[in-house]
C-alpha positions in Angstrom: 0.3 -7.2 18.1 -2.8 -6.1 20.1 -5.9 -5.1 17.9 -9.9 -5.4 18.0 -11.3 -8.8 16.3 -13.1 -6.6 13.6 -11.9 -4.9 10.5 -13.7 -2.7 8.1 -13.2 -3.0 4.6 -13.8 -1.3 1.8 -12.6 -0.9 -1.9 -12.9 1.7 -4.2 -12.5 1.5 -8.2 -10.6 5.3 -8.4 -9.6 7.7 -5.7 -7.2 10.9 -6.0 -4.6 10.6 -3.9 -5.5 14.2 -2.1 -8.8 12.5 -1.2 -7.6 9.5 0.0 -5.3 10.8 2.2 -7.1 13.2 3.9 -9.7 10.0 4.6 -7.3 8.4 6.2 -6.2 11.3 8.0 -10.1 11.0 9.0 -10.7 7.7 9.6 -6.7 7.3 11.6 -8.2 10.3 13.9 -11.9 8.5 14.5 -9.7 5.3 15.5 -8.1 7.3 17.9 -11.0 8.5 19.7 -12.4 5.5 19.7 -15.5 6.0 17.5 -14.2 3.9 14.0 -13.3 0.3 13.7 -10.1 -0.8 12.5 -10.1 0.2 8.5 -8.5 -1.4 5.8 -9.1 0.6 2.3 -8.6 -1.0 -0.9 -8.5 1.2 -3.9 -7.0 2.6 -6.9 -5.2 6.1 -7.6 -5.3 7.8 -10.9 -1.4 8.5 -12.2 0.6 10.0 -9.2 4.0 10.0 -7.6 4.3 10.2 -4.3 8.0 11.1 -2.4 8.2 9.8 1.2 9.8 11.4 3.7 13.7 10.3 2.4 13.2 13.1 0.6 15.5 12.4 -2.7 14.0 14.9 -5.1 16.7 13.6 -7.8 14.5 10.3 -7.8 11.7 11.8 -10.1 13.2 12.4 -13.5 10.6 14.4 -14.8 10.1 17.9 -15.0 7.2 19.9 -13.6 6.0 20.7 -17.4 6.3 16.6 -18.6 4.5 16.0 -15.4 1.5 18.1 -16.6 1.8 16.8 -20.0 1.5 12.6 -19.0 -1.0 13.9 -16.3 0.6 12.5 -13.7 0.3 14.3 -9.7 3.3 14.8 -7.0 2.4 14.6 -3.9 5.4 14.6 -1.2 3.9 12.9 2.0 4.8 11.9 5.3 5.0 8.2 5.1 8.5 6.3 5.4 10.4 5.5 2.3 11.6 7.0 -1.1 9.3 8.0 -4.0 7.1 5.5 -5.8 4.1 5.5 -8.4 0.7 4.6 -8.3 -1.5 4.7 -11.4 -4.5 2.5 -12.5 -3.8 -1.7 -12.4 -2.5 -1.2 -9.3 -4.5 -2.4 -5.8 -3.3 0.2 -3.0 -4.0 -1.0 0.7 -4.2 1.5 3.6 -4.4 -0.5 6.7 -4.9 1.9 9.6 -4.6 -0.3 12.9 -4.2 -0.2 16.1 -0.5 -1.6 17.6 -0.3 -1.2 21.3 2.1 -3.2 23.4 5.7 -3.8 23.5 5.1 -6.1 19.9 2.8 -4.1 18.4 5.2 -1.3 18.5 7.3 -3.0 16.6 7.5 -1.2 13.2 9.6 -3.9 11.6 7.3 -6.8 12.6 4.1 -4.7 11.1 5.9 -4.5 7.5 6.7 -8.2 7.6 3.5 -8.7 8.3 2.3 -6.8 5.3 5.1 -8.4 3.0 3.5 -11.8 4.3 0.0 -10.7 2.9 1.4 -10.4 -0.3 3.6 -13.4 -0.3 0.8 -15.8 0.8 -1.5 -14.5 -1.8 1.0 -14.7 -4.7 1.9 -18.5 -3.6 -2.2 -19.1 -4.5 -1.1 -18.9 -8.1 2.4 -20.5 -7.8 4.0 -17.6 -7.4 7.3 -18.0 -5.4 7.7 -14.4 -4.1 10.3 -13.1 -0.8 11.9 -10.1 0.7 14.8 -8.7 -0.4 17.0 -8.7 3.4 18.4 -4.6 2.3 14.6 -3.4 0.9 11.2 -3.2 2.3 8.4 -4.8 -0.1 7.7 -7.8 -2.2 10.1 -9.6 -5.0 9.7 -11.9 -7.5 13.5 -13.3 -8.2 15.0 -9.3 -8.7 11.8 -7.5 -9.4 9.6 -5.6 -7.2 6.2 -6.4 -7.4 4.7 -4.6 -4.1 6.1 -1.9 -2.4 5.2 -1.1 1.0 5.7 2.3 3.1 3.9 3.0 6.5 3.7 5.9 9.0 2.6 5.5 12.7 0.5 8.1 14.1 1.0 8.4 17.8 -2.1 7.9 19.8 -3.5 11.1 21.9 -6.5 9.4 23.6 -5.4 5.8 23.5 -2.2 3.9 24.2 -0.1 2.7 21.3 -0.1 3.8 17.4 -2.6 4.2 14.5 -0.9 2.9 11.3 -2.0 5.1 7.8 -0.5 4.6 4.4 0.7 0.6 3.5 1.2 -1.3 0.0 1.3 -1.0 -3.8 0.8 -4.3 -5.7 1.3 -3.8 -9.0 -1.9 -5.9 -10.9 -1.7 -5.4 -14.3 0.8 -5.9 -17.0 2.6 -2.8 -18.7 3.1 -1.3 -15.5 6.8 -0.8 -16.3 6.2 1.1 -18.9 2.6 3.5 -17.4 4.9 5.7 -14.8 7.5 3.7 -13.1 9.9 5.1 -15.9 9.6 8.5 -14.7 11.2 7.5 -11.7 14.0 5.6 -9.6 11.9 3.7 -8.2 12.3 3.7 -3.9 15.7 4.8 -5.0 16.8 1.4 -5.8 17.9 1.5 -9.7 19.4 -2.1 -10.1 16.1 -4.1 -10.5 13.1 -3.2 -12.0 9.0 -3.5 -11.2 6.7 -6.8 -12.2 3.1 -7.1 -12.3 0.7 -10.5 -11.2 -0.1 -10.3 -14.9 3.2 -10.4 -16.2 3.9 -13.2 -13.5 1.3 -15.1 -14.4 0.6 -14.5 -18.4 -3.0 -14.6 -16.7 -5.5 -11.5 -16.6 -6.7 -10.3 -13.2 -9.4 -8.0 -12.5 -8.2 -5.1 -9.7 -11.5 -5.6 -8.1 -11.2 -9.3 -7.6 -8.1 -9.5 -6.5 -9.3 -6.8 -3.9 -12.0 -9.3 -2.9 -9.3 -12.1 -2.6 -6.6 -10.6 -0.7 -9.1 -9.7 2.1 -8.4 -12.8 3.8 -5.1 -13.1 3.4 -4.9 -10.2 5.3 -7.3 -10.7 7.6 -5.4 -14.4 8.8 -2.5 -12.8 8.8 -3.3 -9.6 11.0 -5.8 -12.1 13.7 -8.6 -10.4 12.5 -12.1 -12.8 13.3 -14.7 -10.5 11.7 -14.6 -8.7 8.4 -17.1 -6.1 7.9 -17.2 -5.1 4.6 -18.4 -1.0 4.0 -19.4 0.9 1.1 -16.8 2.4 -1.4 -16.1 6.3 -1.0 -16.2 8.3 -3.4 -13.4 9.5 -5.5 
């Protein structure tokens, strides 16, 4: 995997999902031309589904009127993968990255690499977490506690890919219950979602474990320098 020794970082306490995906739209686009550093944003989205580009409508098992009542936002996208939620107590990563080379274009090696974040952070609080051989994401015994769904964006001026979109890992307890429930989950509806709080019986502060996992992913992804930036705004 071939990338620059510096990463950007940033977290942010509440984004809509509109806004931060036109960022990364932005910042993907700047990493292209050469004018941005390799970006990871860490952040929170206020109650929203988002359907991948499986495309399984049937997934979401709420109408457009229940929708508007819980306040929760669709957005169908254009990264891999089946619908998911992402609400508040949960730390969303966007790691847009540069993979050039014969590895680096290897799509599967990127999201073991991102399931290995998550797996070596968990372990720090005795957590024994793995992959599920059929699924993409992070388990805890037969529930999911991160789920991961990437796009690559084909270079213009460069050689190689710029990666957008990335993980979900659920933080707080009660997540079941917030939005998950309103959906089949990735499509998968024989095991259900777990939290680090409901893990642990511990209580975790989003933010902090935003600060923690930067170095996780940083070792994992090679990075030498972490630059961290201000948040955005939501």
């Amino acid at each position: 995997m071939t990338m620059s020794n510096t990463l950007q970082v940033s977290y942010t306490p509440m984004m809509n999902y509109g806004a931060a995906w036109d960022l990364q739209k932005s910042i993907v686009s700047g990493i292209d031309l050469g004018e941005q550093q390799e970006t990871l944003l860490l952040l929170q989205h206020p109650p929203t589904y988002t359907i991948g580009s499986q495309r399984h409508p049937e997934h979401l098992l709420l109408s457009k009127e229940q929708l508007k009542q819980q306040g929760i936002e669709l957005f169908e996208i254009d990264r891999g993968g089946d619908i998911t939620y992402h609400g508040p107590g949960q730390l969303v990563g966007y790691p847009l990255l540069v993979l050039a080379g014969k590895e680096g274009l290897d799509l599967h090696g990127y999201l073991r690499n991102l399931e290995q974040v998550i797996i070596n952070y968990l372990a720090t609080y005795g957590i024994e977490a793995s992959r599920k051989p059929e699924y993409t994401g992070v388990w805890v015994g037969n529930l999911k506690i991160c789920a991961i769904g990437v796009k690559f964006n084909k270079c213009r001026n460069r050689r190689g890919f710029v990666t957008s979109h990335g993980f979900a890992f659920n933080i707080k307890a009660g997540i079941q219950e917030q939005g998950f429930q309103g959906i089949i989950p990735c499509g998968i509806q024989e095991f259900g979602v777990t939290s680090l709080e409901d893990c642990t019986g511990k209580v975790f502060d989003v933010g902090l474990v935003a600060e923690e996992i930067i170095s996780f992913f940083s070792n994992v992804f090679h990075f030498d320098e972490v630059v961290k930036a201000r948040s955005y705004s939501a």
